[in-house]
Structures are given as C-alpha cells and as structure tokens.
C-alpha positions in Angstrom: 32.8 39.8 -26.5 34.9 42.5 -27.5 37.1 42.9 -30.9 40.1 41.0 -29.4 38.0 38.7 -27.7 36.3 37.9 -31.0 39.9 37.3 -32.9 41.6 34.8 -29.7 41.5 31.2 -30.9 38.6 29.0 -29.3 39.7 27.4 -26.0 38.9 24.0 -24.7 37.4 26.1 -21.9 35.1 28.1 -24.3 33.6 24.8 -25.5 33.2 23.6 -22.0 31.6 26.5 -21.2 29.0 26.6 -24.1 28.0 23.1 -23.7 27.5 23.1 -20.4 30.1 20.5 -19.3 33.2 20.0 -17.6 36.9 20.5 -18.8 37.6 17.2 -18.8 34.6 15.7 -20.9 35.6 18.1 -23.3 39.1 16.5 -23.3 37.9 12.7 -23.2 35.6 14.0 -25.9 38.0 15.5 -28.4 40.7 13.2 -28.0 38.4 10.0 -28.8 38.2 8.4 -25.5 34.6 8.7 -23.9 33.2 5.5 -24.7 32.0 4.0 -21.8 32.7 7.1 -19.5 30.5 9.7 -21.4 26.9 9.4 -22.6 26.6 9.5 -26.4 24.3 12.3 -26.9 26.6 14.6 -24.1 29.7 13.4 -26.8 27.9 14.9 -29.7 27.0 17.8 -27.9 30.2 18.7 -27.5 31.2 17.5 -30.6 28.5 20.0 -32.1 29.4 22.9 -29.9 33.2 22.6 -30.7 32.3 22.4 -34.6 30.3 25.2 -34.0 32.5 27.3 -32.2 35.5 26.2 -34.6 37.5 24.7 -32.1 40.3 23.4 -33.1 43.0 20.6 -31.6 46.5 21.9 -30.8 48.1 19.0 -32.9 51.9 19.8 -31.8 50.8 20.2 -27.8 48.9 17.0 -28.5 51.5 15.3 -29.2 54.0 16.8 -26.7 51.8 15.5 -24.7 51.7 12.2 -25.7 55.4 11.7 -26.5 54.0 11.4 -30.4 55.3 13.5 -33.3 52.1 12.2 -35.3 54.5 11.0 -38.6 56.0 8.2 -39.8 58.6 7.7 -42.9 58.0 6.0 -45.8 61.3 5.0 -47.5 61.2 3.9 -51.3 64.0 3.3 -53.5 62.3 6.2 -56.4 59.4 8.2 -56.9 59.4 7.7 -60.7 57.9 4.0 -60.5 53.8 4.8 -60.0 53.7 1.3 -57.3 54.9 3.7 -54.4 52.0 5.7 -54.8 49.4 3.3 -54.2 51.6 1.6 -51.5 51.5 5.1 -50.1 47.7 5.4 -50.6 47.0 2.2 -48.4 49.5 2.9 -45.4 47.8 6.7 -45.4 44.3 5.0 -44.6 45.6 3.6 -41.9 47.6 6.4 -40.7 44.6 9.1 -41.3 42.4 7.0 -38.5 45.2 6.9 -36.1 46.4 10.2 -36.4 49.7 9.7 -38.1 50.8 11.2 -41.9 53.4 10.1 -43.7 56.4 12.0 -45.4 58.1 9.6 -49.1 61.2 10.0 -49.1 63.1 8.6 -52.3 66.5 7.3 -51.0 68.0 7.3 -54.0 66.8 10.9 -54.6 66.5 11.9 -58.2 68.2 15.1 -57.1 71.2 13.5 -56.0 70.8 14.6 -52.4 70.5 12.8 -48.8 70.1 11.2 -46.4 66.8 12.6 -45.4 68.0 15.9 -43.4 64.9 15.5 -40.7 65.9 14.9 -37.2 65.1 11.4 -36.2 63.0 13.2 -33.1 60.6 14.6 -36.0 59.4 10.9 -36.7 57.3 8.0 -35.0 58.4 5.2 -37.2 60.0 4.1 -40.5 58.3 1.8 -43.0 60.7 0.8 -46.0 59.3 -0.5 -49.0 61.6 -2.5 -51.7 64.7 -0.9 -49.5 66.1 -3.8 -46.7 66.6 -3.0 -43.0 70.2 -2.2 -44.2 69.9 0.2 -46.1 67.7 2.6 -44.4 69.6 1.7 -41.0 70.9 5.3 -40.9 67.1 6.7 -41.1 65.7 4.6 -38.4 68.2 4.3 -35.6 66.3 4.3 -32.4 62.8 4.1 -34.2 60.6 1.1 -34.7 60.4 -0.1 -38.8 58.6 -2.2 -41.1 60.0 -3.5 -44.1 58.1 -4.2 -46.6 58.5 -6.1 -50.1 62.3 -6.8 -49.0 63.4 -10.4 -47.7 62.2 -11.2 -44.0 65.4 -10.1 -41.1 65.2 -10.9 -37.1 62.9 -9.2 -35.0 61.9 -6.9 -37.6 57.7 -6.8 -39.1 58.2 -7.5 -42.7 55.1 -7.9 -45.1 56.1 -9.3 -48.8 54.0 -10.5 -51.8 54.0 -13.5 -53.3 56.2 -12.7 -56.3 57.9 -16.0 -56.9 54.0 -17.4 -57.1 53.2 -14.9 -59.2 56.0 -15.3 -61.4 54.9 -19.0 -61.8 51.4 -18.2 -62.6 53.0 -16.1 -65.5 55.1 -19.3 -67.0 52.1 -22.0 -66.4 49.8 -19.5 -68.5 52.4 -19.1 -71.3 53.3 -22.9 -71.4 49.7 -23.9 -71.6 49.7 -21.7 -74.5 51.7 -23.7 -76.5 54.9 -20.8 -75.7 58.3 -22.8 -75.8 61.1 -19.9 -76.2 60.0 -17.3 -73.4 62.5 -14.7 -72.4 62.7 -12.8 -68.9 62.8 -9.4 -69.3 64.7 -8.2 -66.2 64.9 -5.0 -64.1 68.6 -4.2 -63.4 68.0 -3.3 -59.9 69.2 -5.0 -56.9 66.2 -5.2 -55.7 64.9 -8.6 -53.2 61.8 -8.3 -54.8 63.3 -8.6 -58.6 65.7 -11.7 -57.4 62.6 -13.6 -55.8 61.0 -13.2 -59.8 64.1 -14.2 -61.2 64.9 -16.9 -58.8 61.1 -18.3 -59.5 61.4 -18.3 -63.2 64.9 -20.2 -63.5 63.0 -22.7 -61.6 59.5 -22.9 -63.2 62.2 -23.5 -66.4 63.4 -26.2 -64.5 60.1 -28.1 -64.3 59.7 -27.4 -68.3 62.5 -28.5 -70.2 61.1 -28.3 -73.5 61.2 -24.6 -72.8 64.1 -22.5 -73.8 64.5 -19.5 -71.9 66.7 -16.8 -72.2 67.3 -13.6 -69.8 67.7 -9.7 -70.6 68.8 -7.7 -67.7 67.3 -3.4 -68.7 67.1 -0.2 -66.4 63.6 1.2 -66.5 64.8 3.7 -69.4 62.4 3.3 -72.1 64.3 3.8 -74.6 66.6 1.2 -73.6 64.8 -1.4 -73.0 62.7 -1.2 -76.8 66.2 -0.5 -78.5 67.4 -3.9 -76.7 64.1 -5.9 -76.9 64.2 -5.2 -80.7 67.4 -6.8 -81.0 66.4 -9.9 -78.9 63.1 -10.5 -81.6 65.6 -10.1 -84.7 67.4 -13.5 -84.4 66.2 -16.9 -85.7 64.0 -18.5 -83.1 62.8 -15.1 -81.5 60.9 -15.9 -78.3 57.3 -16.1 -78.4 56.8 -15.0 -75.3 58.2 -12.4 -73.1 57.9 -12.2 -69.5 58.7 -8.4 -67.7 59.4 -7.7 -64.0 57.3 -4.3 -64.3 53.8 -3.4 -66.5 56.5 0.2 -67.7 58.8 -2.2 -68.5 56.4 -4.7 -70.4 54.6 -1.3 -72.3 58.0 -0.6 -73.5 57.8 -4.2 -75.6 54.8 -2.4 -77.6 57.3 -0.3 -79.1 59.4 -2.6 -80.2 56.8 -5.1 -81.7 55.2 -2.1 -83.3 59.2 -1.3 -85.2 59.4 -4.9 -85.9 55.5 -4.9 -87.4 54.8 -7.8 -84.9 51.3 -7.8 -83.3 51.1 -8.1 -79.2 48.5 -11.2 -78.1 49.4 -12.8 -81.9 53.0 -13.3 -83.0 54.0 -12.2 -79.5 52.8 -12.7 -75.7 53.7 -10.0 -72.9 53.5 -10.5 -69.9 54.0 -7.7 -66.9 54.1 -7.0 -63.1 52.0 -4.9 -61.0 48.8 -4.1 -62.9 49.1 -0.3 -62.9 45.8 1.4 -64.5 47.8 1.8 -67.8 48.1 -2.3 -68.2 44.1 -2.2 -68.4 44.1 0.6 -71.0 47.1 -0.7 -73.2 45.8 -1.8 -76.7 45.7 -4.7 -76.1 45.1 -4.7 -72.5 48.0 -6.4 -70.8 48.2 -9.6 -68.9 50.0 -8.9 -65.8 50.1 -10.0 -62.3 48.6 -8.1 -60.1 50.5 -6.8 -56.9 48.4 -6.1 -53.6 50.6 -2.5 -53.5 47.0 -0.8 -51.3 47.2 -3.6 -49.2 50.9 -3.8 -48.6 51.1 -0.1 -47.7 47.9 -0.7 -45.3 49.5 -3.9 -43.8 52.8 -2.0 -43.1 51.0 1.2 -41.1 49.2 -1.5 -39.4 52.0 -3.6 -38.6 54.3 -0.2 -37.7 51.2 0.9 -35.4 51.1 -2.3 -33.2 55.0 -2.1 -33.3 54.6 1.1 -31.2 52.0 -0.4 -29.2 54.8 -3.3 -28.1 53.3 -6.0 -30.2 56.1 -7.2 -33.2 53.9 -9.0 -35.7 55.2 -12.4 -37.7 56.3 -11.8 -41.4 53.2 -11.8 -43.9 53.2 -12.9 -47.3 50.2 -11.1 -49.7 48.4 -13.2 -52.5 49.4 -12.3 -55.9 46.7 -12.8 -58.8 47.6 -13.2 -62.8 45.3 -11.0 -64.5 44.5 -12.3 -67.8 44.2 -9.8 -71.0 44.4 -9.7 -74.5 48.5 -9.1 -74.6 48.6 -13.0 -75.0 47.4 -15.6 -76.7 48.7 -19.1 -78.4 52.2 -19.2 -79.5 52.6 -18.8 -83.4 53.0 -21.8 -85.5 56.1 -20.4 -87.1 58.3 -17.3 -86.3 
C-alpha cells in the first residue's frame, strides 16, 4: 500500500479481506452476535485479524444505526457525598457490558447552574438516585427512568434499601447495650431516604419506652454539626448514644467528644449510615450500617436496560447489614 493507503482508517472490508471471510461475518462478529451462526475458531479469527489490523468500531454510526446514543444519566442530588460514587461504580459494570456509559450529573449543582444543558436526544435513559420521579421530570421527558433510593411511584422501576430495617438494627444494638437516652442525629435534607430513617426510629422508640430519645436535625457542614453536637452532650443527662443518618455525619461526633474529653465506644456510642472506607479506618472503627450503594447502582442499569428492552421490573428492596465496630460499647453507669 501506498503512504495514503497506509494512514486511511481500517475498514470492515480490510478485515474481511485479511481473514478470508465475508462482510457480513465480520459484522455479526464485531457487533457480538455470531453465536450459533458462526463457528468459534472463524469468530476469533476475525477477532485476531481485526485486533491485529487495529480495526476499530464506528461507535456514533453504530448507534445511528441502532437508534442508541450508547448513554444513560445518572441524576444525584450532590457530588460531595462519596455514596454516589460507588452507586456510580455498580451501574457502570453493567453499562460497560452492554455498551452504555454514564454521564453524573449533580442536580443541585454546586456551581449553581442547570438543568443539565444536554439534549434529551443525547441520552438512552435516566436513572435517579435519592432524587424522586418529580424532580428530575424535566431531565427525562420522553426517556425511560429508574429511580432509585427514593419512595416507589406507578409504573416506574424503583430499587430502595432497606433503611427503616437498618435503622432498627442500629436501636436493638444500642438498647441491648444497656443505652437508654439515644439521640438521632439527622440530615436536614428532604430526602425519602432520610424520612424512612427517621420515620423507623420514632417507632423503634415506640416499642422501648424506657428510652428517651431526642432528635437534631444538621446540614452535612462539619463544622456545624460538631459545634451543635457539643451543645447536645453539655446538658444533664447527655445521651449515651448517638445515632447519625450518614458515616460524615457520625465522624463529625469524633470532634466533638474529643472537645468535650469524652471517649467514642466508652462514655459514648456512634452509630452511622453507609459504611464508607473511612468508617473502617476511624479510631475507633465505626459501627455503621452498611448500604448496598454497588449493588443499587448495578440493580438500577439492570433494571433501566430491561426497561429499554420493554420489560418494567417490580420495585426491589436491598438488604441492609449493621456492621459492628469498636465506636460502641455498654452505656456508662453514670454521665
């Protein structure tokens, strides 16, 4: 071949030609769909021969093609909370294997701007995560969505997690303890997922009466929420215990044990949500409940996938598991 010949991009018809088959296996090859039509070892020749010859797919004519644009959106309420990421992480296994990727968006952008400027013709699908069908109804008009972590609507895939048991698991371990003045440390978002916690610890109190419980609505801002937790621990008949909708939210108690000289796991229990890879590191290691955030991200793509496909799945509700750690122990004799 000459010097142009050399610098034109590899055809479907150059591979055909150097493995010695037809057009058309090469296309049933390369788009994944010789099985039963195609003999193994002619699919891996061709699979060789385009590797060799560093063929590469036309992505955007693909899916012209296929009436596909190949990505989906992945609506969150913030990037700042860590938990997207690994709800991100799971749904992006799923979409790697069916040729999808996924664009975050924050909707309530940290720069102040929206809604997201893409053209709804740019995207396959919108999955929402702690956001309900309501508020991202402007993103996804004309698309199919998933909602995830957000309360179950009509006709729509939703998979949650079992929060409300998870906030139950939280109170029957600090009860068993001996804890009798807990407070509820909560995030001032309205968020479904944070009523569900709240709504399942007024009544777990309920069912334990010789517990006194007391609430403390905080933003995420750390400074905040040790300033006010320091406050709460400085009356007569402090609580023992503290219980905290998020594992940022729950490190953020540290501070304020360590201004009041009071030591997590012995004069005071924490107790957080999520089980990021800082709860394990914490000293001492904190006892949270642990979210299935991989599996909830993996769930949704699946879920979003089958919704293209025609099939609309029923709600699913993910297993939550209380991870026990050193950040509590028995309730002190005397406070």
């Amino acid at each position: 071949m000459n010097g142009n010949d050399q610098r034109r991009p590899v055809t479907a018809t150059d591979v055909a030609r150097a493995a010695k088959v037809s057009q058309s296996t090469v296309s049933l090859v390369l788009n994944g769909k010789w099985q039963g039509r195609i003999r193994e070892d002619t699919a891996r020749r061709v699979m060789r021969t385009a590797d060799d010859l560093g063929y590469r797919i036309n992505q955007s004519a693909r899916n012209l093609r296929l009436g596909s644009t190949g990505t989906v959106l992945l609506a969150v309420p913030t990037l700042v909370n860590p938990v997207f990421a690994t709800v991100h992480a799971g749904a992006a296994r799923v979409g790697a294997s069916n040729g999808l990727g996924i664009v975050v968006f924050p909707l309530s952008a940290e720069d102040g701007f929206g809604p997201f400027p893409t053209p709804r013709q740019a995207l396959d699908g919108v999955i929402a995560c702690s956001l309900s069908a309501h508020a991202v109804s402007n993103l996804r008009t004309g698309l199919p969505l998933v909602v995830l972590d957000d309360a179950p609507v009509p006709d729509t895939p939703t998979v949650t997690m079992d929060t409300g048991g998870g906030m139950a698991k939280a109170l029957a371990h600090l009860t068993a303890l001996g804890h009798r003045r807990i407070l509820h440390l909560r995030a001032e978002r309205p968020a479904w997922t944070f009523t569900r916690r709240a709504e399942a610890f007024d009544q777990c109190i309920l069912s334990h009466p010789q517990v006194t419980a007391d609430h403390l609505s905080c933003s995420f801002a750390i400074e905040e929420i040790r300033d006010r937790t320091i406050q709460a621990l400085s009356v007569a008949n402090r609580p023992t215990a503290i219980v905290c909708d998020d594992d940022n939210m729950a490190l953020s108690i540290y501070a304020a044990a360590s201004a009041l000289d009071l030591t997590i796991g012995r004069d005071l229990s924490v107790i957080g949500f999520n089980d990021l890879p800082t709860a394990a590191l914490a000293t001492p290691p904190l006892t949270t409940v642990r979210l299935p955030l991989g599996a909830l991200g993996f769930r949704g793509m699946q879920a979003l996938i089958d919704l293209r496909g025609g099939v609309a799945n029923d709600p699913v509700t993910l297993p939550t598991e209380l991870v026990i750690r050193k950040s509590t122990g028995p309730a002190p004799a005397t406070t």
